[in-house]
BAKE-579093 format. One record per residue (C-alpha): residue number from 1; residue in one letter; x negated, z negated, y negated. Coordinates in steps of 0.5 Angstrom, whole numbers, m for minus. Example, Ala and Ser with C-alpha at 12.3 -4.5 7.8 and 13.67 -1.06 7.14 Angstrom:
[site 1; "A"; [m25; m16; 9]]
[site 2; "S"; [m27; m14; 2]]
***
This chain:
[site 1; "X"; [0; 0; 0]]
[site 2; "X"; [m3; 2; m7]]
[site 3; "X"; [m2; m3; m12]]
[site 4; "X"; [m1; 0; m19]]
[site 5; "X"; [m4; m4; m26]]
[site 6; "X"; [m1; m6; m32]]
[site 7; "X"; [m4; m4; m38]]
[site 8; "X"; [m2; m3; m46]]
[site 9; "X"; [2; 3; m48]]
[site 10; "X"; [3; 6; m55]]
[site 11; "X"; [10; 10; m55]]
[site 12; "X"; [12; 14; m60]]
[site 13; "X"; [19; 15; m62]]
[site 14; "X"; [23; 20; m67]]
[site 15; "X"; [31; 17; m68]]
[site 16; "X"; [36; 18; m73]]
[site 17; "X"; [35; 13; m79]]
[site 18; "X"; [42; 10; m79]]
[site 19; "X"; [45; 3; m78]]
[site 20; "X"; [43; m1; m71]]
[site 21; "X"; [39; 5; m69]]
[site 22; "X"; [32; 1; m68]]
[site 23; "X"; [38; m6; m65]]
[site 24; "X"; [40; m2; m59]]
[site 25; "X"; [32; 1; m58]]
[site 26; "X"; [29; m7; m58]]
[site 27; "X"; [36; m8; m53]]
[site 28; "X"; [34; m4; m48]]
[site 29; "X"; [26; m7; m48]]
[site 30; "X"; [29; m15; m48]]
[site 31; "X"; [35; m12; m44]]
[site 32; "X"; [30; m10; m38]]
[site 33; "X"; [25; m16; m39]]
[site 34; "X"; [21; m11; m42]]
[site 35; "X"; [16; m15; m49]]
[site 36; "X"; [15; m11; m55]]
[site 37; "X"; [8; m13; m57]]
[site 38; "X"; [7; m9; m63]]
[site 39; "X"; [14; m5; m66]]
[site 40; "X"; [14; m1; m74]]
[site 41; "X"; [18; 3; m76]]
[site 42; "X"; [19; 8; m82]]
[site 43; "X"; [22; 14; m85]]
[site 44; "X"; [19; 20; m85]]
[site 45; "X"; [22; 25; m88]]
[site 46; "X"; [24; 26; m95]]
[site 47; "X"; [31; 25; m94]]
[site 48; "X"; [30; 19; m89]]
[site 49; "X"; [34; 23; m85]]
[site 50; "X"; [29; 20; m79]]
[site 51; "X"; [25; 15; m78]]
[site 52; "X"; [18; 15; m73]]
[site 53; "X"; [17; 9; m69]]
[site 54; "X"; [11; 6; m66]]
[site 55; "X"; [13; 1; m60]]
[site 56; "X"; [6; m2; m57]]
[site 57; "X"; [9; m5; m49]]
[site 58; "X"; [4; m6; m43]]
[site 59; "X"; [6; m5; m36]]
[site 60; "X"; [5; m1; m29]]
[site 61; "X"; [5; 6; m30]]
[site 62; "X"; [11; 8; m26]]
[site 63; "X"; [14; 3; m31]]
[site 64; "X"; [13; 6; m36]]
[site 65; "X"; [15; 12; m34]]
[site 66; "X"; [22; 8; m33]]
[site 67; "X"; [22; 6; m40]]
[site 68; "X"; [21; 11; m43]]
[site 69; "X"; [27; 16; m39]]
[site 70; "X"; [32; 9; m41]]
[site 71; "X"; [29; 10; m49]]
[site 72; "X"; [31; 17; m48]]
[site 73; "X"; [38; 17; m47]]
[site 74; "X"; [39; 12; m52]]
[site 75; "X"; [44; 16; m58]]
[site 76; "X"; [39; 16; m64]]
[site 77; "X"; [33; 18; m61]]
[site 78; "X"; [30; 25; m61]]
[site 79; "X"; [23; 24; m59]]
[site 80; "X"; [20; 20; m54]]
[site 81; "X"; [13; 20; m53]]
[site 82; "X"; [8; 16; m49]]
[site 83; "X"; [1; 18; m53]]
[site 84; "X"; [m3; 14; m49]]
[site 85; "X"; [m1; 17; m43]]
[site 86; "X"; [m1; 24; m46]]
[site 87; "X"; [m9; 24; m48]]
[site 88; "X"; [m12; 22; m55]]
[site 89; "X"; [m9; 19; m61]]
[site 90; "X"; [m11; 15; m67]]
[site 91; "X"; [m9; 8; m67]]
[site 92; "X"; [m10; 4; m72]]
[site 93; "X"; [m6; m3; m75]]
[site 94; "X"; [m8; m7; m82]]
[site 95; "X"; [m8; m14; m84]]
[site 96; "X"; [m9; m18; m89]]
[site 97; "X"; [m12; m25; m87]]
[site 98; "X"; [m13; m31; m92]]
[site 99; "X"; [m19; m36; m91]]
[site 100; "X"; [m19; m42; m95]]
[site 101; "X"; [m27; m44; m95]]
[site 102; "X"; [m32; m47; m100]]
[site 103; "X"; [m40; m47; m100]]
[site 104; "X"; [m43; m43; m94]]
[site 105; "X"; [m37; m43; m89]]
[site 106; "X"; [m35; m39; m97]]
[site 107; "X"; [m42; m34; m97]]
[site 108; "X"; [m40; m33; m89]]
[site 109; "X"; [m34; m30; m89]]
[site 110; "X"; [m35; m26; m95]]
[site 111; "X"; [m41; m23; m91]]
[site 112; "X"; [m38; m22; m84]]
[site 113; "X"; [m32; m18; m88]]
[site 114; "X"; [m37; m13; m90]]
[site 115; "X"; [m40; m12; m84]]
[site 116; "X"; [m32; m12; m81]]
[site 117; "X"; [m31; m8; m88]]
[site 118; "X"; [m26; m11; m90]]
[site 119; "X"; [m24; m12; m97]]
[site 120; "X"; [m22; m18; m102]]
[site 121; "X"; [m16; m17; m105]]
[site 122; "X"; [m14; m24; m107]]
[site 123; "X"; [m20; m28; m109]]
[site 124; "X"; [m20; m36; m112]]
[site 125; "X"; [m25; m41; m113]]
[site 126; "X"; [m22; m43; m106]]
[site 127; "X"; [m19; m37; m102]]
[site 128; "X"; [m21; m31; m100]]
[site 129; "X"; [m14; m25; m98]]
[site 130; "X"; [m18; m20; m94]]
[site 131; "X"; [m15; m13; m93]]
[site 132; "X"; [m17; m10; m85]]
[site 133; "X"; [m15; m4; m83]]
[site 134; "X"; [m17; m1; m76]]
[site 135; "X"; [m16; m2; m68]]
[site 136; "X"; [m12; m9; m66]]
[site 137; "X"; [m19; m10; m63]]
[site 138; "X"; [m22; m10; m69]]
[site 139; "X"; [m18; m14; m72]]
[site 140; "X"; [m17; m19; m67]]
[site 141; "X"; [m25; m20; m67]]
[site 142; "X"; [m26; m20; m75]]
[site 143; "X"; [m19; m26; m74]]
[site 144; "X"; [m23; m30; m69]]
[site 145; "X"; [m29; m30; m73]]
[site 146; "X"; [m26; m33; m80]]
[site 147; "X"; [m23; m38; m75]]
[site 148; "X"; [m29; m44; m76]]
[site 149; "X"; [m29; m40; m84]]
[site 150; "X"; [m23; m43; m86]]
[site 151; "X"; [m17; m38; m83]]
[site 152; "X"; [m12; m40; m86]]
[site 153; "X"; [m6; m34; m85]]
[site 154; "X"; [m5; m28; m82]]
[site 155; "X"; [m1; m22; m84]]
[site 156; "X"; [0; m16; m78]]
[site 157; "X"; [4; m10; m80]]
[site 158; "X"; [3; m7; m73]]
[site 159; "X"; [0; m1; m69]]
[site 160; "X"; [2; 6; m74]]
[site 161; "X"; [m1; 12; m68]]
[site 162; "X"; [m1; 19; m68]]
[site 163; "X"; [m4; 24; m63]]
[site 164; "X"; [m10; 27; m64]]
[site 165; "X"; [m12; 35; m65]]
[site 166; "X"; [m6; 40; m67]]
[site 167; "X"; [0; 37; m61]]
[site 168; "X"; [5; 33; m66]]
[site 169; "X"; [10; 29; m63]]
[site 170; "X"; [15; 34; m64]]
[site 171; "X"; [11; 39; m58]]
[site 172; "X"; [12; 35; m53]]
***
């Protein structure tokens, strides 16, 4: 008997932007047992007619599979795109991360977030607010090194994906 692996997917939604569109889709994920690590959503064309959404979800491939065919037969949705299963994509997510420090904890957290590129968009004679854009794991590391520095608050906005080279989520 083979056992499958679970691992995190991206998948990528078209829906039509009305009211209770985005409640039926995180039904169908709770509905299931399925958990949503990650979801953003926003309009994306210039009559707000649609909206893209970005869900970040783990499981075994067959899974998988079975979540997206249930998404698919939901009436707002047009587009149903695992792109992790489909081949490369970009996949990025930002933070704002708030450490509260003084003295040298102060001097390192300023030298880690140039390593890490982060930028300062708040400062005051206590704090620092960092803005972080990149990888989850990205974030994740720079979030675990400001910890002993004073991290005060964390602030995600989740994973925003697309895939790479000329596919769209349009010609799949």
């Amino acid at each position: 008997m083979q056992h499958e692996v679970s691992g995190s997917a991206v998948i990528s939604l078209l829906v039509d932007n009305e009211s209770g569109a985005l409640a039926r889709i995180v039904e169908l994920f709770s509905g299931r047992g399925y958990n949503i690590q990650s979801l953003t959503v926003a309009p994306v064309d210039e009559w707000n007619l649609t909206s893209r959404v970005n869900i970040v979800t783990s499981g075994t491939p067959s899974a998988l599979r079975q979540v997206k065919v249930q998404i698919e037969r939901l009436v707002p949705v047009s587009r149903v795109v695992n792109l992790t299963a489909e081949g490369p994509c970009v996949a990025r997510e930002m933070a704002l991360v708030k450490v509260v420090s003084s003295g040298e904890m102060r001097t390192e957290a300023l030298r880690i977030a140039e390593a890490f590129r982060a930028r300062a968009v708040d400062t005051t004679a206590q704090s620092f607010v960092f803005e972080l854009t990149g990888s989850s794991d990205k974030l994740d590391s720079f979030i675990d090194l400001m910890r002993p520095l004073g991290l005060a608050e964390v602030s995600r906005t989740g994973v925003a994906s697309i895939c790479r080279g000329p596919q769209t989520i349009q010609n799949f």
